[in-house]
Each structure stands twice: as C-alpha cells, then as structure tokens.
VMD Tcl script that draws the C-alpha trace (Angstrom):
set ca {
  {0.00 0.00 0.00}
  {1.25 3.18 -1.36}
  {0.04 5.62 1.46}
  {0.64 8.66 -0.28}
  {-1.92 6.86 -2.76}
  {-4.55 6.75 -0.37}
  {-3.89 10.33 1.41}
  {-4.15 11.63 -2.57}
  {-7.55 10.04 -3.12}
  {-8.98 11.12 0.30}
  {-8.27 14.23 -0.85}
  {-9.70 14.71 -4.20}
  {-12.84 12.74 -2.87}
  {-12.99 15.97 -0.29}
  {-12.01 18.43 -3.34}
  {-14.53 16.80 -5.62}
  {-17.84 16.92 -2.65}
  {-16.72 20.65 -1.90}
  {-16.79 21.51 -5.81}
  {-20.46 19.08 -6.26}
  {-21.97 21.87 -3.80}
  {-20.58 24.54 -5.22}
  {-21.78 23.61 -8.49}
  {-25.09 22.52 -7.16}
  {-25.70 26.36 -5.42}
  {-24.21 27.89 -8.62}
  {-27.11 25.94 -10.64}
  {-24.52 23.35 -12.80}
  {-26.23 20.65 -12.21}
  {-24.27 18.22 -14.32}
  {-21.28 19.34 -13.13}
  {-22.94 18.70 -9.33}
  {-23.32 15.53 -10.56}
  {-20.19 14.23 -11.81}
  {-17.96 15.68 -9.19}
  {-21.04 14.24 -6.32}
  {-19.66 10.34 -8.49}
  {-16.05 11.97 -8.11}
  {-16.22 12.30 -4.31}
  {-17.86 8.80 -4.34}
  {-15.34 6.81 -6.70}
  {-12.09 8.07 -5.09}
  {-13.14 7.70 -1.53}
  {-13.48 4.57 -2.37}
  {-10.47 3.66 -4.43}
  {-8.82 5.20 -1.46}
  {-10.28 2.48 0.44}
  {-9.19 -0.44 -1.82}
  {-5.75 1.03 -2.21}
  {-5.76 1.20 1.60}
  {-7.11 -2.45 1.62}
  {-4.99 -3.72 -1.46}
  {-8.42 -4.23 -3.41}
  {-8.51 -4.22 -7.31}
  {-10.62 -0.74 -8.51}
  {-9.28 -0.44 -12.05}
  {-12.81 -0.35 -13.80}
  {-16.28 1.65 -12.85}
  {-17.81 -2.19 -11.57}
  {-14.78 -1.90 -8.64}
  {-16.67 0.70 -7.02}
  {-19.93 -1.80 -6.59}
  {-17.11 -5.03 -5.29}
  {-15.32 -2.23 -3.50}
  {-18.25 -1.19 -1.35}
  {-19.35 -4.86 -1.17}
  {-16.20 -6.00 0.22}
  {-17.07 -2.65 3.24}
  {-19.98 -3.85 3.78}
  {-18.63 -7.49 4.45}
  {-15.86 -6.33 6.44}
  {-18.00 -3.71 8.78}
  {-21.37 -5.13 8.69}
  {-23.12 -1.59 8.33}
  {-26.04 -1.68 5.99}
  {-25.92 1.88 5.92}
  {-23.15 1.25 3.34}
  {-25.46 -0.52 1.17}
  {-27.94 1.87 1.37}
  {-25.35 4.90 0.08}
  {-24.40 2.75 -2.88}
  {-26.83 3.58 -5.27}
  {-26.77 7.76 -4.66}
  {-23.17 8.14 -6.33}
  {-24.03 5.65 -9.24}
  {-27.33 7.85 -9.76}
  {-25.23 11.27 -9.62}
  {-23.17 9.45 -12.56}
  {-26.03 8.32 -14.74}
  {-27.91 12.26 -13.90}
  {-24.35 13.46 -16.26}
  {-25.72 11.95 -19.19}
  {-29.32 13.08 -18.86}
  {-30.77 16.33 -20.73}
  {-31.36 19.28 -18.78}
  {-35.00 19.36 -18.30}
  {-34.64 16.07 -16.72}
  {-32.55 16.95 -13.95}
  {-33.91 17.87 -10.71}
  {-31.93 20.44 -8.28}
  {-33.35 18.76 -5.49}
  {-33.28 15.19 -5.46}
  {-29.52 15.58 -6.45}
  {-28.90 17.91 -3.53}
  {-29.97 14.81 -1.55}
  {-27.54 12.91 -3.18}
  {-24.68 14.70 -3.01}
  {-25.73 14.77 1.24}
  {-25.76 11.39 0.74}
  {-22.43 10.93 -1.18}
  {-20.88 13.04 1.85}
  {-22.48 10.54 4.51}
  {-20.81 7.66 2.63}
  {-17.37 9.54 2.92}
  {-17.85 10.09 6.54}
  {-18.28 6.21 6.51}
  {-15.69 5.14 4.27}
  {-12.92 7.48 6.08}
  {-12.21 5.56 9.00}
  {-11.38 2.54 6.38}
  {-8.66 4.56 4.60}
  {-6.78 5.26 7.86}
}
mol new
graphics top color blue
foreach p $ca { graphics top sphere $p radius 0.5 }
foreach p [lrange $ca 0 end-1] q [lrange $ca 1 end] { graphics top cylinder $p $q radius 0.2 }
display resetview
C-alpha cells in the first residue's frame, strides 16, 4: 500500500464533494453531478488502495463497497451505494430532466458515505 496513494484520493474525494456543492448552489447541475460520483469513486479507491483491493474499472466501485460492507457489517453502506451511481447516470441526462433537489440529496448522501468510508482509509 502506497500511502501517499490513499492520502491523494482522500483528498480529491474531499475536493470533488466541496466543488459538487458549489456547483449545485451555482445551478450546474451536471457538473454537481459528476464531481457528487467523483467524491464517491475516489473515496473509495482510497479504500481499496488502503485495503490492497482491485478498482481499475467503474464495476470496482460496486465489489469495493461490497467488500465494506462485508468487512464492517453496516447496511448503511449498502444503502449509500446507489446515490453516487445515480449522480453518474444524472451526467448523461438532458437538462430538463434533472432535478436540483433530489440531487442535492444525493450529493448529502455521497458526503455521509465519505464520513463512513474514512475511518477505512486510515
């Protein structure tokens, strides 16, 4: 484990939530979106680096967050899951289908997740 790795990732994840609210209040909404998945993915890949797990491909994040789950027993993880992989699939959608307000719950919900995943990357 490369810890410099992990303290890099940990720190873009933080970069990435601060930048998904800032777009989110400055009305980008896909950018709110992307950089909500951002914080999401690299929390976790700071995880697996931190764990020696494989996250080379966008399917990692699911095993990734699997393999949490197994290890800490909190269902809360499984809950989270889905909110980042939404935030990812909002990117791709046309404007008029994007609501402020269910991704604003979301992106909360991608920062819970990194307050859960944290400990793990210690």
């Amino acid at each position: 484990m490369d810890r410099s790795e992990v303290e890099t990732y940990v720190r873009q994840a933080h970069q990435f939530l601060e930048r998904s609210r800032g777009y989110l209040s400055g009305g980008d909404l896909h950018q709110a979106c992307e950089k909500g998945w951002g914080a999401a993915a690299h929390m976790t890949k700071a995880v697996a680096a931190n764990h020696g797990w494989e996250y080379e491909k966008h399917r990692d994040f699911s095993v990734v967050l699997n393999n949490v789950w197994k290890l800490t027993g909190n269902d809360r993880v499984s809950d989270l899951r889905g909110s980042p992989n939404d935030l990812h699939g909002y990117f791709y959608e046309r404007d008029e289908f994007l609501d402020a307000q269910v991704i604003a719950a979301d992106i909360e919900r991608v920062a819970e997740l990194l307050d859960l995943l944290s400990p793990l990357t210690e």
